[in-house]
C-alpha positions in Angstrom: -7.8 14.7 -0.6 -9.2 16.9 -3.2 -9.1 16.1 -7.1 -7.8 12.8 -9.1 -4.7 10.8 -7.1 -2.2 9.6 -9.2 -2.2 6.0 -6.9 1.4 7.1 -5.3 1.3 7.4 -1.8 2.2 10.5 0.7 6.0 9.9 1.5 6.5 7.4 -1.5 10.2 6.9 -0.8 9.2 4.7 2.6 7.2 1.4 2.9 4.4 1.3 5.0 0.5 0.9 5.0 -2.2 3.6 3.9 -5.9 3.8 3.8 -7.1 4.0 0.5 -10.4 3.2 -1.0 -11.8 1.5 -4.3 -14.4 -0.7 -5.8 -13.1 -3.1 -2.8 -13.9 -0.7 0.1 -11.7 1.3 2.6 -9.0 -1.0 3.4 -5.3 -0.8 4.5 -2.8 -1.6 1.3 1.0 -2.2 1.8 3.1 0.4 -0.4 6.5 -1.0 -1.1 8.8 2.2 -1.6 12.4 2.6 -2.1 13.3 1.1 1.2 11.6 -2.5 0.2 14.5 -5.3 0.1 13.0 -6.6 -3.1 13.6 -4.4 -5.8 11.2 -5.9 -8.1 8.6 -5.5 -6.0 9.1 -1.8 -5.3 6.6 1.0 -6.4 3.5 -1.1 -6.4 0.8 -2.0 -3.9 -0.1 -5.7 -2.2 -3.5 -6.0 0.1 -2.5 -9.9 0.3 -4.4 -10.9 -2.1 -3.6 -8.3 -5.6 -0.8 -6.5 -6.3 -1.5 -3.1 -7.5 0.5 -0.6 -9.6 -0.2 3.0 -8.9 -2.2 3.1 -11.8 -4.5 0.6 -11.4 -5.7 3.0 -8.0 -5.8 5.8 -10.2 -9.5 5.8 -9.7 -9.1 5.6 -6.0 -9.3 7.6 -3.0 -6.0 7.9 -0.8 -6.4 9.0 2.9 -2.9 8.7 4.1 -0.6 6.7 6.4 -2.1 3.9 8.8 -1.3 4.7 12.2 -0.6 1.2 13.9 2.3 0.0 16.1 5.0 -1.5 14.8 4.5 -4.6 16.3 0.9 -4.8 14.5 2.6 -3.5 10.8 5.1 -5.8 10.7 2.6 -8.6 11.8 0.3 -7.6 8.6 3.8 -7.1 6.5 4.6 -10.4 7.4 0.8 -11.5 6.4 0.9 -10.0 2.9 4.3 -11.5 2.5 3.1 -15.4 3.1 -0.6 -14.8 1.5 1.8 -14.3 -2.1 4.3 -17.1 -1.7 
């Protein structure tokens, strides 16, 4: 990806996990689009640990979907969900 992202995902409408690197590494971040049962929570990033608005990645670099199996996102969705409860 060329020039400054804006810390919105490709496809921003849809959950899912993307690669995207900061001052933390490359890492996989959940996005939690339109699709998220929990409206408060859509539009902003979790990596288990943070949550992140768009603009706090505004620095970052986005390299676009993670290819996984479903089976494996949903096992790291799940993961993200119990490491903030």
């Amino acid at each position: 990806m060329s020039g400054r992202w804006n810390g919105v995902p490709a496809a921003p409408e849809r959950s899912g996990w993307h690669w995207v690197e900061d001052g933390d590494g490359l890492r996989p971040l959940m996005w939690r689009g339109e699709d998220w049962p929990d409206h408060e929570s859509r539009g902003e990033w979790r990596d288990g640990f943070a949550v992140l608005s768009p603009s706090d990645l505004r620095l970052a670099r986005y390299y676009g979907p993670v290819a996984m199996p479903d089976a494996v996102a949903e096992r790291f969705r799940l993961g993200v969900s119990f490491a903030l409860a």
